[in-house]
N, C-alpha and C positions, 0 to 999 in steps of 0.2 A: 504494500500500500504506500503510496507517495501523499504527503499532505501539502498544500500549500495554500496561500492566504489570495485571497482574490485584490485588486488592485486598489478597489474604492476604500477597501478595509484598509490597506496599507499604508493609502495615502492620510489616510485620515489619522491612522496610530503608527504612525513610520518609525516607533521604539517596540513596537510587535515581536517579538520571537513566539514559534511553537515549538515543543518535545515532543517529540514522537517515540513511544518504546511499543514493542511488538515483542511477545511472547507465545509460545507455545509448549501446550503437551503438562498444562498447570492440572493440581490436583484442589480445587476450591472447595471449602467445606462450611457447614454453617460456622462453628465457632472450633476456634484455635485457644487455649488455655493461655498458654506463653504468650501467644501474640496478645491476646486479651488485655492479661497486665501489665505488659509492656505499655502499650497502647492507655492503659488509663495512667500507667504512672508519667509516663508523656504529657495526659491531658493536665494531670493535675499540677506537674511543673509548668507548663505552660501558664494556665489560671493561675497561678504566684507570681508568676512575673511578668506579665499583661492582664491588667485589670479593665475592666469595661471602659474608662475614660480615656487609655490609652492608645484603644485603637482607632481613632480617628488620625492618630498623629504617625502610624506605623507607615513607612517609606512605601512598604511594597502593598498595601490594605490602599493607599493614595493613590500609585499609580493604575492600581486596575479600579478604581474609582473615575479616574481621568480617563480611564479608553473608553467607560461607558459611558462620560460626556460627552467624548469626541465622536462617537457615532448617535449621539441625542437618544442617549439612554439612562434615565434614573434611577444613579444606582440606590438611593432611599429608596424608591417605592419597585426596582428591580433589583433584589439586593445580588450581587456576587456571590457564587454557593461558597466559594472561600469564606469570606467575608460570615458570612451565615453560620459556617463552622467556627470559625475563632469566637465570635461572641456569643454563641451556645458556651464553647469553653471557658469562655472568660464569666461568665454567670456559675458557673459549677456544675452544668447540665451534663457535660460530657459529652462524646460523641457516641453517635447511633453504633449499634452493632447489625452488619447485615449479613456479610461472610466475608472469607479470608480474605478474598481479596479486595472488595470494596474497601473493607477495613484497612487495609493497608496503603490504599486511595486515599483514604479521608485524612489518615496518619499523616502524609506524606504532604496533600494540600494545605492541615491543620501548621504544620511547622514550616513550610514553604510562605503558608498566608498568598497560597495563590490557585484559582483556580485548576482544578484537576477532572478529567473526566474519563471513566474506563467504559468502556464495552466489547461486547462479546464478536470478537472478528467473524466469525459465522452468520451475522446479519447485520455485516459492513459490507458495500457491494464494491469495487472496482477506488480507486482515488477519490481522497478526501478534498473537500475546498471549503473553505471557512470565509464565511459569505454573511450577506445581510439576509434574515428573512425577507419574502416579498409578500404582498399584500394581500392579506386572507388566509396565510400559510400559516399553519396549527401542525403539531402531533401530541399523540396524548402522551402526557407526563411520566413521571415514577411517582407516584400515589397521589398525583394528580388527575383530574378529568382533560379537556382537551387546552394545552397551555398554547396561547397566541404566542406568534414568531415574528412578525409583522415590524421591520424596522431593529430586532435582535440579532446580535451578534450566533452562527449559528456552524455548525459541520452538516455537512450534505455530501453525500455518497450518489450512486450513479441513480438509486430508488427516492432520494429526496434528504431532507431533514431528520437528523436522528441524536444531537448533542449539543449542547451549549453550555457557557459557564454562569448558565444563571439555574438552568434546570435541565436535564434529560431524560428520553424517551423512554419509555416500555422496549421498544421495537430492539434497543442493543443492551439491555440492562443485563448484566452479570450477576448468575445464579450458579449455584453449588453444580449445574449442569455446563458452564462454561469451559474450555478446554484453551481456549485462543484468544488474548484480548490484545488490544490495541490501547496504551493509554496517551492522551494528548494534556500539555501543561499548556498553559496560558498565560505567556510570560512579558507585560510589559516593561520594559526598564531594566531589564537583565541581561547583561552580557552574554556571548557565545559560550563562551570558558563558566559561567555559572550557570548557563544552565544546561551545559553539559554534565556540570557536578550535580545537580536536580536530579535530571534522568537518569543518570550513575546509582544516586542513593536510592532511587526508588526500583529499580531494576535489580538492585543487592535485595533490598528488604522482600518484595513481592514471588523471588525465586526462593529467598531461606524459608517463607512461610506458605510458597503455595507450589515449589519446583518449576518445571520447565524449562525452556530452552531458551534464549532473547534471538531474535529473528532478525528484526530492525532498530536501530538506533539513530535517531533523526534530527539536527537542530536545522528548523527553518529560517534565515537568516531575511 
């Protein structure tokens, strides 16, 4: 799978980087013990040391703030699923548990503080493009009814719409039946070289807790 950013999008956030990691041959299950505690003793460090007033002021929570300005998107009233996850943690809420490897998604966008999105490569069709929705374009959510795309920042494969870093689809959600995912970061204001180390650290953690093999390693420049 090739991913790349379409032009109107680039022009308008021209500090845009994407990560691209491809895996296969994963063993995902509902819940991992180890990864579990890991994962909350992570959250709960986190919550100590960003508290809810803090994150308006965090570098990387500002700049994907600012890519949803620049394509005339509210990030208040569309919050950034990053964004969404830090200040769940930063309240004591903790992050959701869904399975191995989502978990290890959330972990990774939760300490990055930037959007992350995984799906199931088996209902990703042909090349990715990260595009604007157009007008009247919907898919239904993850425990959502049908979420409007209409002017949102979006991934689209050869079949249509199926990921964004505000919310994602049903059509590529990753379940304990997944084998092949595909995960994409959403990286404003991040150099080459960091977030080659992004996709590095989440391509270690997601094979100690789920195996498989890395396929693709991607930075979109």
């Amino acid at each position: 799978m090739n991913l790349s950013i379409a032009s109107d999008v680039a022009s308008r956030v021209p500090s845009l980087r994407l990560g691209l990691l491809s895996i296969r041959g994963l063993n995902v299950r509902e819940r991992d013990e180890e990864l579990w505690q890991t994962i909350e003793q992570a959250a709960t460090e986190f919550a100590a040391r960003c508290g809810v007033n803090a994150i308006a002021s965090d570098a990387r929570i500002v700049a994907v703030r600012r890519m949803f300005k620049a394509i005339g998107v509210d990030p208040s009233r569309y919050r950034p699923s990053s964004e969404a996850l830090v200040r769940r943690v930063a309240q004591g809420k903790g992050l959701y548990q869904i399975n191995t490897a989502v978990d290890v998604n959330n972990w990774c966008s939760l300490e990055e503080r930037l959007p992350f999105g995984i799906y199931d490569a088996a209902h990703v069709e042909g090349d990715v493009l990260l595009r604007l929705g157009r007008e009247n374009e919907v898919y239904e959510g993850i425990g959502k009814s049908l979420v409007s795309l209409e002017g949102k920042l979006i991934l689209s494969d050869a079949v249509g719409a199926f990921g964004s870093p505000i919310s994602d689809s049903t059509r590529a959600m990753v379940t304990s039946d997944t084998r092949d995912i595909h995960l994409v970061m959403f990286a404003p204001d991040v150099s080459h070289d960091g977030l080659h180390a992004i996709v590095q650290r989440a391509a270690e953690r997601m094979r100690k807790y789920n195996g498989g093999e890395v396929l693709n390693l991607q930075i979109n420049d």
